[in-house]
N, C-alpha and C positions, 0 to 999 in steps of 0.2 A: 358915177355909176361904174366906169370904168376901173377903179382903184377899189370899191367893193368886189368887185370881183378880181381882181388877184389876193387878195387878201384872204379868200374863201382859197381859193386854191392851195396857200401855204396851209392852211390848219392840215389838208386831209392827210400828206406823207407824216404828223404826226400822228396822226389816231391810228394810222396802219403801223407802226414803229410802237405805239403804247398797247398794238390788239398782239401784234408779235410777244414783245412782251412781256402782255400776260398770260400767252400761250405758253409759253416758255417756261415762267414762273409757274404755271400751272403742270406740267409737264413734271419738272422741278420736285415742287411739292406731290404730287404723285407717287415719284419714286421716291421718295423721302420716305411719305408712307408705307409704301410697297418693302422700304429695304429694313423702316421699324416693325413691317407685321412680319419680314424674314426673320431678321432676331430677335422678337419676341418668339416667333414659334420653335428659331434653332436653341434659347436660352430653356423652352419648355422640353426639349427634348434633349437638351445637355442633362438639364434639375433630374429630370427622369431615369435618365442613363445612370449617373450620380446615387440616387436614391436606392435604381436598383440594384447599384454595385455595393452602396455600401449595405444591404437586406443580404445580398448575396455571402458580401463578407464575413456578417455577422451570423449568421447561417454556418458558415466556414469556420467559426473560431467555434459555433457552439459543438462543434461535429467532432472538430479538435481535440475540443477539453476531453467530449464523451469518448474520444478513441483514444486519448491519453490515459484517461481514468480505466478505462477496462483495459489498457497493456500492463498499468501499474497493478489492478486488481488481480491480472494474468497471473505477473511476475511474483507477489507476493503468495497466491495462492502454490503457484512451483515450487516455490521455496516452503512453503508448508508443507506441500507433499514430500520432497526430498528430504525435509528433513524427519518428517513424519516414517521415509520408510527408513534414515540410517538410523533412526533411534529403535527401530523393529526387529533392522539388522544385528544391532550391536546388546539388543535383551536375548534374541535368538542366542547367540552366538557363549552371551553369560549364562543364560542358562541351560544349554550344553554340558554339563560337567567342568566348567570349566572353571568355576568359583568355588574352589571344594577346600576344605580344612582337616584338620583330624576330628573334629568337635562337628560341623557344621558341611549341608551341601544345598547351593542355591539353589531355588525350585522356582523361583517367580521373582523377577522384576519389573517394578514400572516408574515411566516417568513422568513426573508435573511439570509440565512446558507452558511458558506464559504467551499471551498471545504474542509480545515483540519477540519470542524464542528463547527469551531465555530459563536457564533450566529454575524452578522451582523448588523441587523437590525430588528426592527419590523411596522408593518403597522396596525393601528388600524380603521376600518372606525363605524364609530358609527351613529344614527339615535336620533332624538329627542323625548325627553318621549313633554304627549302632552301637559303640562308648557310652553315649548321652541316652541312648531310647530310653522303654521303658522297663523295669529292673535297672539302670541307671541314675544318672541324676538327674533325669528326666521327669518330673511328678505329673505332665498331663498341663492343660491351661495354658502356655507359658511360663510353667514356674519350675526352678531348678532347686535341687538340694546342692547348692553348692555356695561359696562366697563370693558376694555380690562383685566385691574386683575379679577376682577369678573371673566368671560369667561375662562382666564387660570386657577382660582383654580380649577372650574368645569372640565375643561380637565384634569388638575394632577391628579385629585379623579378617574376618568376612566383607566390610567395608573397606578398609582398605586396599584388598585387592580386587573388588569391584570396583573402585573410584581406578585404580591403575589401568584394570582392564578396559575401564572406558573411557581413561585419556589417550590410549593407543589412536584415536585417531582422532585427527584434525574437523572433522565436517559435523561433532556437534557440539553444543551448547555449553562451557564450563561446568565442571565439577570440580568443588575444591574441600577444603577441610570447613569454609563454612556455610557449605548447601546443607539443606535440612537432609537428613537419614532419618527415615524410619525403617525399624527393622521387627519385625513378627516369624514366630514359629510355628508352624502349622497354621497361618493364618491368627494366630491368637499373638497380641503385642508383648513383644520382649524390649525394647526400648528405643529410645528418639536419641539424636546427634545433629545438636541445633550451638552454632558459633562453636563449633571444634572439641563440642564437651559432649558425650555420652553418657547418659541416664537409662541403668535399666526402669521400666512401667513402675517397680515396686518401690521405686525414690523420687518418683514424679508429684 
């Protein structure tokens, strides 16, 4: 009897050392959880951050493009204008008097401008100095009593110093010998100057 009971005694410091433990282990596991539901909720709130950085980004790049596109749209429309008014400047200023021959005096010019700027075309209309009127070799229509080369040097002398007049300045569009010319008198066609060659209407 004696020896069953020390033997009861030894079991009990282990079941306090196996209840510690599992306190402990439980303790343990606790925070274990506690420190997975921390990041799992700090990973849900990084993803979020994340997400909405890159929404916000993306947001950022579309605002971009759109303020990029309307400074280019800006830029090129300024340049339509400015060039829009030297070319205003520079029909004013020809048709001034200032394209005059013995035969011919400018009265209207215009220009065909493509949409990238470059020049197109030009239209010359001209009016007769009073040599050419009418009692002249002027007949009325566009049509002259005179010889057809004769009639075309007098028309190149009216383009060429128009195409001069308007390479005097740098800020527009090429003019050369092979921009289309068209040229009319009183509004009615005296002839076309297409690859550096002139045709009066009546050889076309």
């Amino acid at each position: 009897m004696g020896e069953l009971s020390s033997h009861t005694q030894s079991v009990e410091p282990q079941s306090q050392a196996a209840r510690k433990l599992g306190i402990v282990a439980t303790v343990i596991s606790g925070i274990a959880v506690l420190g997975c539901i921390a990041l799992t909720v700090w990973n849900y709130n990084l993803n979020t951050k994340v997400n909405t950085l890159i929404t916000a980004n993306a947001s950022l790049h579309r605002t971009t493009q759109a303020l990029t596109k309307q400074q280019n749209d800006t830029e090129a429309l300024l340049q339509r204008v400015k060039l829009a008014a030297n070319l205003s400047s520079i029909s004013h200023a020809m048709e001034q008097t200032s394209i005059v021959t013995d035969d011919f005096v400018l009265e209207k010019v215009t220009f065909d401008v493509a949409e990238n700027g470059t020049l197109q075309g030009v239209l010359l209309n001209v009016n007769n100095q009073p040599n050419l009127g009418f009692g002249g070799a002027y007949q009325g229509y566009g049509k002259y009593n005179m010889a057809s080369a004769t009639l075309t040097k007098k028309a190149e002398e009216v383009i060429n110093i128009a195409m001069k007049e308007y390479g005097k300045s740098d800020k527009l569009p090429v003019w050369d010998k092979n921009t289309k010319v068209e040229m009319t008198v009183q509004n009615y066609p005296l002839g076309k100057r297409e690859g550096g060659i002139f045709k009066l209407t009546s050889q076309q």
